[in-house]
Steps between C-alpha positions, in 0.01 A plus 500: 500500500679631227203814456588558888861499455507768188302710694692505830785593250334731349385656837905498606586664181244801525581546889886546351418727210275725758821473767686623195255764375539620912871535502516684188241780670710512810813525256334794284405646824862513642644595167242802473608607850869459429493723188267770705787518809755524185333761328446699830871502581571547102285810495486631863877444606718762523718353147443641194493188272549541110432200286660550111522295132805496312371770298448748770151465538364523846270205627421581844548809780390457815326734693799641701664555130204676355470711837893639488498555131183657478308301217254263453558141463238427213632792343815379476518113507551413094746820432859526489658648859742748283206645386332593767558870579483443877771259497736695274493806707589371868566108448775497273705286735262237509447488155856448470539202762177348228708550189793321703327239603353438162874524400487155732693788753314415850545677810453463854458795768529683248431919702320759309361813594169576316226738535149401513159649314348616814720787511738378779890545558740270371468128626768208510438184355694181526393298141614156424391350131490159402331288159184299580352197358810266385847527535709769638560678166226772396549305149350180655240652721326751239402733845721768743373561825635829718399503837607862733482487857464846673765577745488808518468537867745227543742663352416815670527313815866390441655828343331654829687265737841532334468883502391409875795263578708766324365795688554258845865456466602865408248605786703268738848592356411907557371405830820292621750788363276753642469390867802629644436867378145466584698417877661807452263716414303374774729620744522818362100506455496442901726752538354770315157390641519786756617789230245397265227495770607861616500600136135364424327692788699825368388423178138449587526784754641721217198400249266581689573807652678651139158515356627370167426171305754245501501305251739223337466226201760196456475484081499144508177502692316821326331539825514833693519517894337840620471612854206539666486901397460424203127361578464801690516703293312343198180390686562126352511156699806284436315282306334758318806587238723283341847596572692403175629730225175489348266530799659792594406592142138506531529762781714720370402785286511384099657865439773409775564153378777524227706780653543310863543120297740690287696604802472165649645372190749710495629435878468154423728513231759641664441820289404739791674437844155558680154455427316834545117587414187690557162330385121510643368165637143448560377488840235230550229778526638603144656781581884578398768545697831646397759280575907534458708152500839449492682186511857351484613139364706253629727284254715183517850480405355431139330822464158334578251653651393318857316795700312801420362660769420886609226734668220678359342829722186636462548827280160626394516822714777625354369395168178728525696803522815632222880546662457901495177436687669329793784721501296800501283361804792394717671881451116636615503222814831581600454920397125410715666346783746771524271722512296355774778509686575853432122573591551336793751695633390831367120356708787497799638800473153695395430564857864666566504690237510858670779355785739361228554664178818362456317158519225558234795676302645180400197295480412731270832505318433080539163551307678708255753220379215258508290670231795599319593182467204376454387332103116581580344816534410544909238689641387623841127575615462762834164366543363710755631818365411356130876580384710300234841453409602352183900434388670594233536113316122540571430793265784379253246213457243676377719653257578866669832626566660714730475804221088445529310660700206273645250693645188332728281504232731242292507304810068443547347231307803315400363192545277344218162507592452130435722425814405782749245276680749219489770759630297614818373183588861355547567846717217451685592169611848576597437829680196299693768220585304244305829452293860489584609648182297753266616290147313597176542518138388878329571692242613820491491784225835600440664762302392440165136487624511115438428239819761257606483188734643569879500262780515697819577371847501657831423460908311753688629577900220498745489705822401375887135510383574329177491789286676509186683786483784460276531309160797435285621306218561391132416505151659296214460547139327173389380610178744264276412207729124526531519500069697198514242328711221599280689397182571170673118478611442568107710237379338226748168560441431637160570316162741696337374457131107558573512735788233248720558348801701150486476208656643574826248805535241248430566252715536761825179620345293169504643403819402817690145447336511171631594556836266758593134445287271268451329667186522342203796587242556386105835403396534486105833336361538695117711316270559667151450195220788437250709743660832293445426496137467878536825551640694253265394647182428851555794564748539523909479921452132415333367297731606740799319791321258205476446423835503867608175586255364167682523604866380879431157286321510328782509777756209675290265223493503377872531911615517588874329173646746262431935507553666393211855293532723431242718145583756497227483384180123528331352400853268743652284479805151700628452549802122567582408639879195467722258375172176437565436190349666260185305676249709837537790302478351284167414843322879665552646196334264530228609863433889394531411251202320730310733760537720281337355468149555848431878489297795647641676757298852475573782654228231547245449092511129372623559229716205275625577358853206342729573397843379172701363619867452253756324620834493379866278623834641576807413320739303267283786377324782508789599697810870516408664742231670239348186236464308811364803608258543123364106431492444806222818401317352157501203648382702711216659161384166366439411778332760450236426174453129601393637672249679839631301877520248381741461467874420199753449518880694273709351177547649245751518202227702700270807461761518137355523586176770760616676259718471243244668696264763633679567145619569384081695808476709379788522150353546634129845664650611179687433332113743721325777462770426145510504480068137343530366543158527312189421554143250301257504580151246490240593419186349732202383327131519637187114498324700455133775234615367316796825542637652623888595872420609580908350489822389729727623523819246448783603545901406282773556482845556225700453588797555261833201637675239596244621236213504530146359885355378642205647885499113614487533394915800731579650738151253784644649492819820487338470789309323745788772370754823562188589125545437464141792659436769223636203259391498611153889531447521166622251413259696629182837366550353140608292517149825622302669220641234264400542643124878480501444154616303463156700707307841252590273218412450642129129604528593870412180573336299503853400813691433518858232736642509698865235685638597854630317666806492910436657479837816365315452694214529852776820394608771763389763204394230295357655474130845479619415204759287288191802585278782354785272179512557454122847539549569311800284195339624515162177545354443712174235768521293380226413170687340696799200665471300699809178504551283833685130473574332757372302657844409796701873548590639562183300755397617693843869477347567750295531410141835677431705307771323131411556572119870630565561144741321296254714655222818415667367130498426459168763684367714222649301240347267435759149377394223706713122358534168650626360196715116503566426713211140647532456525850664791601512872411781564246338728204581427153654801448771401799488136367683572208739706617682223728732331373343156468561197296171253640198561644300168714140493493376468862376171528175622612447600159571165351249316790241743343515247208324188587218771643432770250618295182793621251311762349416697746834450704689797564845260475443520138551948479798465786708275206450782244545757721829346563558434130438890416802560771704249313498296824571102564152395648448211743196380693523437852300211677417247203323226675267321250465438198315699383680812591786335304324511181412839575843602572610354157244671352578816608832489397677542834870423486523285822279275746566413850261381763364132671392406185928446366648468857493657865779627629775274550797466756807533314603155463178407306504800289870416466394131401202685254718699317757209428262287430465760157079392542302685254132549552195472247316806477136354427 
């Protein structure tokens, strides 16, 4: 019994433990899934939740936290939160509400506004703080905890329904003091409903049938009403032109724009009581119209300006044709038309001549006072008896005088033979009644045996059969006139400097081409290379003399198959007719290039200049003169980029490239108006100290769309387009700064570096701007040092005005270094006479190191080539090392490259240099 009863105890005692061992599972099991749901809402809730020792030391973010501050937790957890550079630069507040709270200082609701890492706006937070783990004193408990709820939106919420509440009771006030005038002016409205209705349909009526363009703009709005006219005349649909100051921009005339917005401007103002102006706007077909607009304004009783409104009429007519011109015609129509009625009754009275003398007396005396009085020379024709009568202004035009005696033999053959065919034609129509009016532009040989422009005008008198029998009318010296016109034809369609035809010649050329053949055409866009450099250092007056010994080359190579154009600037286009296949076209651009290497001899200076061709097929390439224009300057762009003198035929994929580029030209302006870039800076060793001896200043832009560049992606761009100019000034003063910064901070023995595009360098105030940013930054000259590359470009400057800038520079203490050294084209001879104080091996010079061995490296002669200058030496690109113990060595001065440090954002080289780290040179 007593064997049965220990084991039913023991059988009660293992069923407990094994209850036991169950509960404790389940337990575990609930705890684990407890601490899971508290994690999840500790990282995953929208709180950021700090958790701190006494001494500052962080213990635990949550995820929230790390996500707003922009860290990692395990990076973090185990370091002291006011040394964390994230924190000290936007979270100062919050580390502020920590140090109170560890000054036992809790709060509760506590708002701040923060930003977070992600890049957003400013947030608000509501914090409270509180000790953990023991009493309520951070003393007792040995932990702080900081938890930040966002309300942001909350808050948003409430300041956006107080501005609403606010916004509802002035809105109901205005309304209730309001409605009583609003009754009143509603009467009045109703009663001038009927006058305003009548003056609407006048207005309409009167808009329509003036023929002018109303138009009107409230200045508030910036949007212009127009009247239907003004479509009309333009071609466009309404939705076709956007009718704001600056849509109206687009289609006028870019020569027209500054004079009519200055006039604007000035009515606007108040300094002009009307707005008057004459401009060409383009018609939808692109043709111009001469327009004339004039406008009044309409001001408050504060001198503001409510209404501007006016008319614009259609004035190209009267544009076509000089003031004399149209005064001279309407004295011939009105001298014409008297005389057709004089003719008329002189036809009447023909018939009665032999009953009434006394009748044909004064018509006679009539016809007398009508050529007397008469500006233009008039003549008369007896065409069946083959008689003539010619007036006295008439001879007096061709120079004679009463005194001279002008027999018939002066009077044959006065007309130049180049118009007698042209003459008779016009006579035979209007004596055959195929023309009204007998109207034609001659010359005649005057006195002085010399031919002048006439335009004569007359009407022939038919008899029963419809015979002419009788012809009469003028002649009006036009000489003066028809000069003008050609001068003005000149000026529109020839380039002034070169003599060729110009753009506008070229594009009526292409178009009639275009219009009217099928055969296939050549268009070649010429661009002269490094013609800017040209013009900045050998002067505007050489590079015209320049470009003139370029198009007559031009004109002898291509000869009498081709047209050429000159564009403006160094741009020149071929145009190539009716070729018989690509390789015609192929062989003329490989003459243009090799009639190129020959030097041009200009002022008793050679000057080598190549040119980059690029060449396009009509209608292989495009049907339109503007797709085949853009296609071959495509073409020329790639051209360039393959290394300039050469020539490329259009090929469809190069308009990505094209676009591509012109797209990060676009985008590299929107960076400098939106201050986009940011410098790194590299700091630079000394070999003999292992010290920082400066940094050199390296540009990056940040861009929103394209991210974080190296200037290899966009400085090229930068310098073809000129934005390397605001670029690079920016550049200087925000590296000066930077060295002032060090300078205050007692690290005076530093030098900061700055690359210089020959872009910069061209720039007439180049020395004076550099010197302005060491004065405006405080910065002594001997701290800055530039640095030029040594390339093609240089050697196009001419050595006189680089050496006389450069001199300037280091006269004023400036330090001046030839970056890249070996890779470009800069004799020796020319190398020592610039005024240089360091020379930097290219770094792919000091790459060849780990390849071709020390020996044999040519790193080694560029150090005593520098040493026989008395130059500074320092070797670009030190990344292993082995190139550091060549570097020593050799004896260079300084060291920068991977192998010491990339380049840093300021704060870290800021946080180098203090640190006063000095580095062990193998």
């Amino acid at each position: 019994m007593l064997g049965i009863h220990m084991m039913f105890l023991l059988g009660i005692t293992t069923l407990g433990m094994f209850c036991s061992l169950v509960l404790t599972v389940q337990f575990r099991k609930k705890m684990l899934a407890e601490r899971t749901l508290f994690h999840d809402i500790f990282d995953y809730g929208r709180m950021c939740i700090w958790t701190v020792k006494l001494d500052k030391t962080i213990v635990r973010l949550n995820s929230y936290a790390e996500r707003l501050i922009g860290v990692n937790g395990s990076e973090v957890v185990g370091r002291k939160y006011d040394e964390i550079a994230e924190l000290c630069s936007g979270w100062q507040e919050v580390i502020a509400l920590l140090n109170d709270a560890l000054a036992n200082k809790f709060v509760q609701d506590k708002e701040v506004m923060i930003s977070s890492g992600s890049g957003e706006r400013l947030r608000t937070f509501s914090f409270r703080t509180s000790a953990i783990g023991g009493g309520r004193s951070s003393a007792e408990s040995g932990r702080i905890v900081l938890i930040g709820m966002d309300i942001h939106e909350h808050r948003m919420s409430q300041d956006k329904l107080q501005s609403s509440y606010q916004e509802l009771e002035a809105t109901y006030e205005t309304l209730t003091a309001t409605q009583e005038e609003m009754q009143r002016q509603f009467d009045e409205l109703v009663a001038n409903q009927e006058k305003l209705r009548v003056s609407e349909e006048r207005f309409r009526l009167a808009t329509r049938g003036s023929g002018a363009v109303i138009w009107d703009i409230d200045p508030a709005v910036g949007v212009y009403f127009v009247s239907d006219r003004f479509y009309d005349l333009l071609g466009y649909d309404r939705s076709e032109i956007e009718l704001t100051v600056q849509g109206l921009k687009k289609v006028i005339h870019p020569d027209d724009w500054a004079d009519t917005e200055r006039a604007r401007q000035a009515c606007l103002n108040g300094y002009t009581p009307v707005y008057e102006s004459e401009y060409r706007i383009r018609r939808k077909d692109g043709a111009y119209l001469w327009m004339q607009a004039r406008g009044i304004t309409r001001r408050n009783g504060e001198g503001q300006v409510v209404r501007f409104a006016g008319s614009m009429i259609n004035i190209t007519e009267r544009k076509r044709y000089e003031l004399k011109l149209e005064e001279s015609c309407r004295e011939l129509e009105a001298a014409c038309e008297e005389l057709k009625n004089t003719q008329k009754e002189l036809l009447e009275n023909y018939e009665k001549l032999v009953e009434n003398q006394d009748m044909l007396r004064r018509n006679e005396e009539q016809h007398r006072l009508v050529i007397e009085a008469s500006n233009a020379g008039i003549w008369e024709m007896d065409l069946l008896r083959n008689k003539r009568f010619y007036s006295a202004r008439w001879f007096e035009l061709l120079g004679y005088t009463k005194d001279d005696h002008v027999s018939s033999d002066i009077l044959d053959n006065l007309i130049h033979p180049d118009d007698q065919e042209t003459v008779q034609k016009a006579m035979d129509a209007a004596t055959r009644g195929e023309t009204e009016l007998f109207e034609c532009r001659y010359r005649l040989r005057v006195k002085s045996g010399e031919y002048r422009w006439f335009l004569g005008r007359g009407k022939a008198l038919f008899d029963r059969r419809g015979r002419a029998y009788r012809m009469a009318g003028t002649h009006e010296d036009i000489h003066e006139l028809k000069l003008s016109q050609e001068k003005l034809h000149q000026l529109a369609y020839y380039d002034t400097l070169s003599g060729l035809p110009n753009r506008l010649y070229l594009l009526k050329e292409l178009e009639g081409y275009f219009a009217s053949s099928e055969e296939r055409a050549a268009v070649f866009f010429v661009d002269t290379d490094n013609f800017k450099y040209v013009n900045d250092t050998m002067g505007h007056k050489f590079g015209d003399q320049l470009l003139i010994e370029a198009s007559r080359r031009l004109s002898d190579m291509i000869g009498q198959q081709a047209m050429l154009f000159r564009l403006g600037g160094d741009e020149f286009v071929v145009f190539m007719r009716s070729i018989r296949d690509e390789a015609e076209a192929i062989a003329a651009a490989e003459r243009v290039i090799a009639g190129f290497k020959e030097p041009f001899r200009i002022n008793g200076t050679d000057l080598q200049v190549s040119v980059s061709v690029g060449v396009s097929f009509y209608p292989k390439d495009g049907r339109a003169v503007d797709e085949i224009l853009r296609n071959a300057d495509v073409a020329m762009y790639n051209a360039k980029e393959a290394g300039k003198g050469k020539y490329v035929l259009f090929d469809p994929a190069y308009l990505r490239t094209f676009n591509e580029r012109i797209q990060l030209e676009t985008q590299l302006r929107h960076g400098i108006e939106n201050k986009e870039f940011i410098l790194h800076y590299q700091p630079k060793i000394s070999l003999r100290t292992g010290r920082i001896m400066g940094f050199e200043a390296l540009i990056r832009w940040n861009s929103p769309a394209l991210g974080l560049l190296a200037p290899l992606a966009f400085i090229r761009i930068a310098e073809d387009s000129r934005l390397i100019v605001p670029i690079g000034e920016w550049v200087l003063a925000e590296s000066c700064r930077f060295a002032a910064q060090l300078q205050a901070e007692g690290y005076g023995q530093l030098r900061i570096s700055v690359n210089i595009s020959i872009v910069q360098l061209m720039q007439e105030d180049f020395v004076d701007m550099v010197l302005r940013i060491l004065r405006n930054t405080g910065l002594p000259p001997e701290h800055l040092e530039l640095e030029i590359t040594e390339s093609v470009s240089i050697g196009m400057v001419a050595p006189g005005i680089l050496i006389a800038k450069l001199g300037r520079l280091q006269a004023a203490g400036v330090h001046l270094a030839l970056d890249d050294f070996g890779t470009g084209y800069i004799s020796l001879s020319y190398l020592q006479q610039l005024p240089l104080t360091t020379l930097k091996v290219s770094r792919s010079f000091i790459a060849q190191i780990s390849d071709q061995g020390d020996d044999r490296s040519l790193a080694r002669a560029m150090v005593l080539i520098g040493r026989r200058l008395g130059l500074n030496v320092v070797a670009e690109g030190v990344e292993t090392v082995k190139q550091l113990e060549h570097a020593k060595q050799s004896k260079y001065d300084l060291i920068q490259g991977f192998y010491i440090s990339r380049p840093l954002p300021e704060e870290e080289a800021l946080s180098l240099i203090r640190s006063n780290k000095v580095y062990k040179m193998c």
